[in-house]
MDAnalysis code that builds the backbone (N, CA, C; Angstrom):
import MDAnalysis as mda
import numpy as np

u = mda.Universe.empty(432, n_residues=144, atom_resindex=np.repeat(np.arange(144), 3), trajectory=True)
u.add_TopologyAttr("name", ["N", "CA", "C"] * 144)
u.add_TopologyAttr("resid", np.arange(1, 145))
u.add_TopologyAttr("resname", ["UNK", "UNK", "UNK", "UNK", "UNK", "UNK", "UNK", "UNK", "UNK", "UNK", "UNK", "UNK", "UNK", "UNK", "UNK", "UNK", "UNK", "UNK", "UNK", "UNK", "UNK", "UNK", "UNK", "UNK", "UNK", "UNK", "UNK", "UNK", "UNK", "UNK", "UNK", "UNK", "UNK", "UNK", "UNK", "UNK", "UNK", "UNK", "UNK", "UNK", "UNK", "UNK", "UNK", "UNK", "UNK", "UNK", "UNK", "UNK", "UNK", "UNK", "UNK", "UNK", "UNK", "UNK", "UNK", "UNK", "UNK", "UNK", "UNK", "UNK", "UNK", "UNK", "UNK", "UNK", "UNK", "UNK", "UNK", "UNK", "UNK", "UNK", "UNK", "UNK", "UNK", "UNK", "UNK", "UNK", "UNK", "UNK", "UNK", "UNK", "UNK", "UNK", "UNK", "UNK", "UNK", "UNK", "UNK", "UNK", "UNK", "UNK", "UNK", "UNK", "UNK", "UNK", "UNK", "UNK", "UNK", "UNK", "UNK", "UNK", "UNK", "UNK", "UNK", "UNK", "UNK", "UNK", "UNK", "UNK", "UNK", "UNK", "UNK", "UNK", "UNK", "UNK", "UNK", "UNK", "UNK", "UNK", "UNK", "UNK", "UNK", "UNK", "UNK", "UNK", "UNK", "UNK", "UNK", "UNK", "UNK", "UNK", "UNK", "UNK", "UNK", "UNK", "UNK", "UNK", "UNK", "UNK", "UNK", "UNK", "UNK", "UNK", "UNK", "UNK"])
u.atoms.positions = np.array([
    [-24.787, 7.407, 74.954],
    [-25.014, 8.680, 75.622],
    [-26.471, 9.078, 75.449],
    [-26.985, 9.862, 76.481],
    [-28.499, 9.824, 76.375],
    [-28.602, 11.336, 75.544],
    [-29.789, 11.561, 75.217],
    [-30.012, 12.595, 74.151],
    [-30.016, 13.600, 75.069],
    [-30.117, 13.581, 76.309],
    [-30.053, 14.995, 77.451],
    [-28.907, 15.196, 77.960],
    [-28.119, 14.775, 77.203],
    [-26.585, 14.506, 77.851],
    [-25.904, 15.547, 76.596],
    [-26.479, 14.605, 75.486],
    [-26.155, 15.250, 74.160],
    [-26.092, 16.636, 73.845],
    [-27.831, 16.776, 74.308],
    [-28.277, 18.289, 74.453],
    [-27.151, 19.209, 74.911],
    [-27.204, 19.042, 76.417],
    [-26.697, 19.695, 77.093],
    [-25.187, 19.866, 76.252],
    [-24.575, 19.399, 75.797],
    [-23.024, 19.520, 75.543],
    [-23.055, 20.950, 74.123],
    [-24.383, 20.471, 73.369],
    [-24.709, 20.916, 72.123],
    [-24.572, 23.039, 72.980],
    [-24.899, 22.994, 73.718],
    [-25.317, 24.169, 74.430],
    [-24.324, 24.881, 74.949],
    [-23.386, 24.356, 75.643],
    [-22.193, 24.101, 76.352],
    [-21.154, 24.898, 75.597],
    [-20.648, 24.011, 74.385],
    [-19.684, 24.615, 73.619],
    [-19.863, 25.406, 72.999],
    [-18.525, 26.138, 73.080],
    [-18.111, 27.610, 72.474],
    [-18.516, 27.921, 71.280],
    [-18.481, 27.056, 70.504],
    [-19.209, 26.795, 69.494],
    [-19.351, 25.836, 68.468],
    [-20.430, 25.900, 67.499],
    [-21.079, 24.614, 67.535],
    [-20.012, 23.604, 66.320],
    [-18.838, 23.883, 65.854],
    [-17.920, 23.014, 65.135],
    [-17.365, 22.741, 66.376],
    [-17.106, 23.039, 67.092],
    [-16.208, 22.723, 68.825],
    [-17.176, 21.463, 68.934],
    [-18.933, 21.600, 69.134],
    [-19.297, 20.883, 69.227],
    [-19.317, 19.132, 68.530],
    [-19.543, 19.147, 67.384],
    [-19.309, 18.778, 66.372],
    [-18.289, 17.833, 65.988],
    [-16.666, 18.619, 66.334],
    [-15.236, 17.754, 66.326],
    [-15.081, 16.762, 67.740],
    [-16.284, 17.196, 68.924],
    [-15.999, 16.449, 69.892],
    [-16.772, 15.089, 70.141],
    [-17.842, 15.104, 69.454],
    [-19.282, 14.558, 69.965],
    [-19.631, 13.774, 68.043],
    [-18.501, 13.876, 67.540],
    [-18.792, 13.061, 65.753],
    [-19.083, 11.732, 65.763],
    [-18.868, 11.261, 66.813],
    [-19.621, 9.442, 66.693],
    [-20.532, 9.756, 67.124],
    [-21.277, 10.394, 67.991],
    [-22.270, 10.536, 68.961],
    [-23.581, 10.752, 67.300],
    [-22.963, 11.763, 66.351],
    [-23.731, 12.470, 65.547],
    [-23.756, 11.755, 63.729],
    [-22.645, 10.872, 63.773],
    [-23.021, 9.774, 62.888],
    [-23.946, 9.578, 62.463],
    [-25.080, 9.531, 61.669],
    [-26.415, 8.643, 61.271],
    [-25.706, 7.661, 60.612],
    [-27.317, 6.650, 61.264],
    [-26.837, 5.474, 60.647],
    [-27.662, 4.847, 59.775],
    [-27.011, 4.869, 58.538],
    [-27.740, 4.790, 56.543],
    [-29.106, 3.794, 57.000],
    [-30.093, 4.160, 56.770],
    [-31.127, 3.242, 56.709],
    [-31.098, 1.989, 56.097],
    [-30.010, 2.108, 54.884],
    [-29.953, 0.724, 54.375],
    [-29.044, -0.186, 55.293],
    [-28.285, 0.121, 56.047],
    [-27.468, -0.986, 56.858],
    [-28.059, -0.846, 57.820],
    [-29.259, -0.147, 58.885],
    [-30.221, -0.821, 59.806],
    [-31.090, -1.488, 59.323],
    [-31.398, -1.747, 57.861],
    [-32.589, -2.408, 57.543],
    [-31.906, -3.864, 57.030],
    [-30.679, -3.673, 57.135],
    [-30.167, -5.149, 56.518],
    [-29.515, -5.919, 57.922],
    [-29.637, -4.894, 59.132],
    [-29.111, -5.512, 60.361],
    [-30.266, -6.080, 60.774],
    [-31.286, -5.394, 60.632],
    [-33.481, -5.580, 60.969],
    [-33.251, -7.257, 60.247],
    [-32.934, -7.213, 58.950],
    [-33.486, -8.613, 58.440],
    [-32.360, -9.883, 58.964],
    [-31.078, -9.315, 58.988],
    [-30.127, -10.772, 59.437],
    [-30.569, -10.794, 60.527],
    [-30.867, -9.629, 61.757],
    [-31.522, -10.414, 63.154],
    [-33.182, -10.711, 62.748],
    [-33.743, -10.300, 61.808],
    [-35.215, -11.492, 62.081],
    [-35.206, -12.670, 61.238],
    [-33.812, -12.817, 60.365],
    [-33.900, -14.440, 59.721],
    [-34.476, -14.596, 58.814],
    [-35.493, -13.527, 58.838],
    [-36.472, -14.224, 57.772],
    [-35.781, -13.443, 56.293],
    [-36.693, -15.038, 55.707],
    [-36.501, -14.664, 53.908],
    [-37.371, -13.620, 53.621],
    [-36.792, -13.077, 52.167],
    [-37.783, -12.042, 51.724],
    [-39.219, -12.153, 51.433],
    [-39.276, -13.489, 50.905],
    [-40.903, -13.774, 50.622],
    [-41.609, -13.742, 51.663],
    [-41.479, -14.099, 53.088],
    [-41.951, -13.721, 54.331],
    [-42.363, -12.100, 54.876],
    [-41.048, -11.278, 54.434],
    [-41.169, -10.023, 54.909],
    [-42.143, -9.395, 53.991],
    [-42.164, -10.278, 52.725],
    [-43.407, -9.788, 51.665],
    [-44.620, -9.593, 52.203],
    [-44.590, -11.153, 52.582],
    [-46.175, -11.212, 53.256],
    [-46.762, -10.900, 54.244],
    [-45.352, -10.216, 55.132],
    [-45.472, -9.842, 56.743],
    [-45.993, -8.400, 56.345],
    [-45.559, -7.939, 55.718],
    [-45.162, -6.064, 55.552],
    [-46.665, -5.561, 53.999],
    [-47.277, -6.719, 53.036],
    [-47.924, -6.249, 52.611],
    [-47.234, -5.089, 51.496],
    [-45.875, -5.651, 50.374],
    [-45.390, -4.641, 49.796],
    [-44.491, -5.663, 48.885],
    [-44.647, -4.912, 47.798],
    [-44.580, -5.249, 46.306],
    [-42.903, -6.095, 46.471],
    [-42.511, -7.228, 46.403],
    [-41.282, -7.861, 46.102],
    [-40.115, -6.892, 45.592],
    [-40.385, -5.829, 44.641],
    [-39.268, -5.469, 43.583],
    [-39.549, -4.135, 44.379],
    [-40.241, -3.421, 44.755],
    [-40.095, -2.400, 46.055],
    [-39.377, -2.709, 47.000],
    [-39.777, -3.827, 47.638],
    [-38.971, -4.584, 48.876],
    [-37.467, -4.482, 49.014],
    [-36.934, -5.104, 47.484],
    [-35.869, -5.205, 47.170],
    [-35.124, -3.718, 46.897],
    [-35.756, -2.412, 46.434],
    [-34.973, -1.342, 46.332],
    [-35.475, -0.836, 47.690],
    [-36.277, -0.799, 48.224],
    [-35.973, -0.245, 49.715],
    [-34.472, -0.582, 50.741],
    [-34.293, -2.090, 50.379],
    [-33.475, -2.697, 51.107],
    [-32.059, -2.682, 50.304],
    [-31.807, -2.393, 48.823],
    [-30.725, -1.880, 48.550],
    [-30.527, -0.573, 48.159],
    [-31.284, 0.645, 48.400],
    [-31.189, 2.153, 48.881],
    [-31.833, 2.785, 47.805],
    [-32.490, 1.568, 46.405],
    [-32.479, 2.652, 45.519],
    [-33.719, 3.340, 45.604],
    [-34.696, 3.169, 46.931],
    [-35.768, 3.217, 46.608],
    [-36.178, 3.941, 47.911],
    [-36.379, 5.929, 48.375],
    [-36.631, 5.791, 49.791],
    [-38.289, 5.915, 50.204],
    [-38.393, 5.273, 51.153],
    [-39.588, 4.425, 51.773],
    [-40.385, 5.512, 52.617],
    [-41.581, 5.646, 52.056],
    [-42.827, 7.010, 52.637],
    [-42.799, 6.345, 54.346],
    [-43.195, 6.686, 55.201],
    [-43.358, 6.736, 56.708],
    [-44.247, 5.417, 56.623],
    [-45.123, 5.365, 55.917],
    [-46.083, 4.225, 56.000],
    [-45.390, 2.655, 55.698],
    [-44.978, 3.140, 54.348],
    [-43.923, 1.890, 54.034],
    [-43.012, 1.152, 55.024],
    [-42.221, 2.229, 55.934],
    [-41.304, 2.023, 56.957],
    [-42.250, 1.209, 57.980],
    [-43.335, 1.611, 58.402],
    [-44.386, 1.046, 59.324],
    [-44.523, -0.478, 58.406],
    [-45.445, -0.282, 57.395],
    [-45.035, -1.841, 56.996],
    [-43.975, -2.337, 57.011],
    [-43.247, -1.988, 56.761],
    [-41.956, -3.187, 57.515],
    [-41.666, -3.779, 58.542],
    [-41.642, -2.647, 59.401],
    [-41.986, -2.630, 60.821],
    [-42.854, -3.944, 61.185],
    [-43.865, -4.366, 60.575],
    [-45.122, -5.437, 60.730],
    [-44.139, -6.242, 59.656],
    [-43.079, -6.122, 59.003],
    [-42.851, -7.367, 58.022],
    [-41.760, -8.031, 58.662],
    [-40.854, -7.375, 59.375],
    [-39.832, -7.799, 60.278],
    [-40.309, -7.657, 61.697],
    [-41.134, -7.983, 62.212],
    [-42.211, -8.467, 63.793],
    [-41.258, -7.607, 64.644],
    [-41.343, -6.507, 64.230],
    [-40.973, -5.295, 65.382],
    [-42.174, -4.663, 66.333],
    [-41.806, -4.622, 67.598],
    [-42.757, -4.041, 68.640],
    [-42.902, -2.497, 68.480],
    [-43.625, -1.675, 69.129],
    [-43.611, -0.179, 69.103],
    [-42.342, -0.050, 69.269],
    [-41.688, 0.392, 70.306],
    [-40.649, 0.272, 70.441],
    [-39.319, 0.379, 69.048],
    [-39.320, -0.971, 68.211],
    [-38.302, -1.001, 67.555],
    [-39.056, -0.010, 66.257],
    [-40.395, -0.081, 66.102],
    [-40.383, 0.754, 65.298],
    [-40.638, 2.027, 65.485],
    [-40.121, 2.784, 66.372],
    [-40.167, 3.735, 66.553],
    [-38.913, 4.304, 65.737],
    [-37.430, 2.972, 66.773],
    [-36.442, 3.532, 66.171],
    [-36.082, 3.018, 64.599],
    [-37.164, 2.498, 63.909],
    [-36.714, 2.552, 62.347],
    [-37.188, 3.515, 61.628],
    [-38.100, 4.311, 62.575],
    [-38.434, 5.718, 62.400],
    [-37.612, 6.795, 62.423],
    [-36.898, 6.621, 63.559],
    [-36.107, 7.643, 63.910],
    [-34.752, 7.495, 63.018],
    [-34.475, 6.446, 62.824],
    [-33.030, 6.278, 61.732],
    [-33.723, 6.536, 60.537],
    [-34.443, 6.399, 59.897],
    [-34.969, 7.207, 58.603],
    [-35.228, 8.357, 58.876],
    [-35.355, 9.018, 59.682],
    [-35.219, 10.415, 60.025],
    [-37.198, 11.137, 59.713],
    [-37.745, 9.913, 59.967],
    [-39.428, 10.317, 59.714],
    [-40.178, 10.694, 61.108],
    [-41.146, 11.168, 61.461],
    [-41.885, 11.740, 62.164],
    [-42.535, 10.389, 63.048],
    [-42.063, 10.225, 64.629],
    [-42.785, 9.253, 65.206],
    [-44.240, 8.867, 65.298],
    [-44.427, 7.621, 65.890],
    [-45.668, 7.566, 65.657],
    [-46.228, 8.417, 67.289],
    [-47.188, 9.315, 67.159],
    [-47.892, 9.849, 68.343],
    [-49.213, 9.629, 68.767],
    [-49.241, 9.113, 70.319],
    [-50.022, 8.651, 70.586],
    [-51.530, 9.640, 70.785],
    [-51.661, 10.725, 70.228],
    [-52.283, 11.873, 70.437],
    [-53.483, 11.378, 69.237],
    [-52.035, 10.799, 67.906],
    [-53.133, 11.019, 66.473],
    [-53.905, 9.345, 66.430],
    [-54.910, 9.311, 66.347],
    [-55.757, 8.314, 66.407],
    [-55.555, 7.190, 65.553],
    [-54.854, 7.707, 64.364],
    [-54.661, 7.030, 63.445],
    [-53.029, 6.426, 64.041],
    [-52.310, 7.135, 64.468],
    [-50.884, 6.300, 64.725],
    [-51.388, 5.366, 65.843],
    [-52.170, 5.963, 67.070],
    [-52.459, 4.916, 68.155],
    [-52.935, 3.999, 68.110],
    [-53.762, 3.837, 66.957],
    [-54.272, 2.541, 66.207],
    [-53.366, 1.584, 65.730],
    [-51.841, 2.156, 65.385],
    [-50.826, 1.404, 65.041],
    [-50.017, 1.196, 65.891],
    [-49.528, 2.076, 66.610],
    [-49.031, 1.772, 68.374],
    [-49.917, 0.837, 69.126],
    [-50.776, 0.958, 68.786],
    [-51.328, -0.569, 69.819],
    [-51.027, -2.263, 68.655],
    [-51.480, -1.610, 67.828],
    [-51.679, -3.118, 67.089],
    [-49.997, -3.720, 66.916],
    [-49.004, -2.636, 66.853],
    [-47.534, -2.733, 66.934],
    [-47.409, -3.811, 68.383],
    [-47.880, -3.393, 69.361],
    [-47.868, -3.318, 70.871],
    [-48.425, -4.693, 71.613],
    [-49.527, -5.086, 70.319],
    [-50.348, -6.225, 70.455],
    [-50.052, -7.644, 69.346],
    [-48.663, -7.515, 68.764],
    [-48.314, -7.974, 67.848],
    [-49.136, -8.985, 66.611],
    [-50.034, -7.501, 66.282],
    [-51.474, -7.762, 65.706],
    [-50.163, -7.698, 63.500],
    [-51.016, -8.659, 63.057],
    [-50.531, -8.818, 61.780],
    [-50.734, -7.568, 60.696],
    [-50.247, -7.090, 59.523],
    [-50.464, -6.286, 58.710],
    [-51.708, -6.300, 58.088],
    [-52.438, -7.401, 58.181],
    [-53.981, -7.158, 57.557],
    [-54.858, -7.192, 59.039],
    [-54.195, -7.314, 60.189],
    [-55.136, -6.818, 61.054],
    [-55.639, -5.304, 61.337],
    [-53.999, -4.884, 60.875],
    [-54.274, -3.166, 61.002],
    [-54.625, -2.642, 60.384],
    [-54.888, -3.200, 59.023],
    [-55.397, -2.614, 57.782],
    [-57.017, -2.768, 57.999],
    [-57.125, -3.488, 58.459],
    [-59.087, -3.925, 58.662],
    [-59.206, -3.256, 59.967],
    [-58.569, -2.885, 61.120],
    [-59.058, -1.839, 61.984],
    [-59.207, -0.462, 61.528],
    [-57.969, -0.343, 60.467],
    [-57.806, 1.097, 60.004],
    [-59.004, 1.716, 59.757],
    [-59.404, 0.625, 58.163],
    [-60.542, 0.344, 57.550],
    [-61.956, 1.009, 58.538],
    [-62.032, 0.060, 59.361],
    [-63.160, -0.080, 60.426],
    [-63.363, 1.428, 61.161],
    [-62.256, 1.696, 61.284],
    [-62.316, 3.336, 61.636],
    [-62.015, 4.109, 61.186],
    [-62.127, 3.754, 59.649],
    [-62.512, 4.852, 58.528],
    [-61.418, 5.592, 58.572],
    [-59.874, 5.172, 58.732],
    [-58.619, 5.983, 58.856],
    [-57.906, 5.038, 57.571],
    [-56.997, 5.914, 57.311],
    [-56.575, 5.903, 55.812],
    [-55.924, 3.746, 56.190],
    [-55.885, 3.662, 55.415],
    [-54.908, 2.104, 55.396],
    [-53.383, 2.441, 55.133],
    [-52.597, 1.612, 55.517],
    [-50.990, 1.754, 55.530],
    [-50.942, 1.595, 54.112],
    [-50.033, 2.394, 53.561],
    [-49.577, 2.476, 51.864],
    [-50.828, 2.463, 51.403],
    [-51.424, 3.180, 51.217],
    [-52.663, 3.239, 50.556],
    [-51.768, 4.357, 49.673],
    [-50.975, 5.229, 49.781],
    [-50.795, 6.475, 49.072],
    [-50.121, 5.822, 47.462],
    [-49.619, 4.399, 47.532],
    [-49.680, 3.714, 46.136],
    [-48.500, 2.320, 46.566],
    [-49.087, 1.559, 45.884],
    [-48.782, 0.274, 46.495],
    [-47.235, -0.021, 46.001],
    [-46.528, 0.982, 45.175],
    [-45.451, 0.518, 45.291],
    [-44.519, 1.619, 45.749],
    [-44.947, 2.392, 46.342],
    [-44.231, 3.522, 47.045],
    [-45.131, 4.782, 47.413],
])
């Protein structure tokens, strides 16, 4: 169902548990840890790969991906580059962690929307970042 479909119903009913008891699959979230373990059985890859894809500490890696550990916006973006997701998919590993998209307004995300877009590597974006003097991905501490 599309989110203007959604809307509209949200508006509609009498009120909003009416809403709620009708529309409960629709409003489900779905646990970041079982999209991030659906992310890795569809990209195959082993962990030591997503290590080197994503630029993030092994034993981080590992509690991100079994829940004990939740992952700053940036982190999620490295992954995003560790499991070879396009803008696109990482938008929505954005949106299922429930973090703030990337917008093409802020210079610093469009720098990552393209390099996402251009299926440019995690130390490519880090040396453009660099280059334009915009913060680097996980810079806020390398293991979270």
């Amino acid at each position: 169902m599309a989110t203007r479909t959604l809307r509209q119903r949200l508006f509609k009913a009498p009120k909003f548990e009416t809403f709620v008891e009708e529309n409960a699959e629709m409003l489900t979230p779905l646990s970041l840890c079982d999209y991030l373990a659906e992310l890795r059985r569809k990209s195959g890859l082993p962990i030591g790969q997503i290590v080197l894809r994503s630029d993030i500490d092994r034993t981080y890696l590992h509690q991100i991906l079994n829940g004990t550990r939740k992952p700053s916006r940036d982190k999620l973006i490295q992954l995003a580059f560790g499991f070879g997701l396009n803008d696109d998919g990482t938008q929505e590993l954005l949106k299922v962690a429930q973090m703030s998209l990337l917008y093409p307004h802020i210079v610093r995300d469009a720098a990552i929307l393209r390099c996402l877009h251009d299926g440019k590597r995690i130390d490519e974006i880090q040396e453009l970042l660099s280059r334009m003097s915009l913060t680097s991905l996980g810079r806020e501490d390398k293991h979270g």
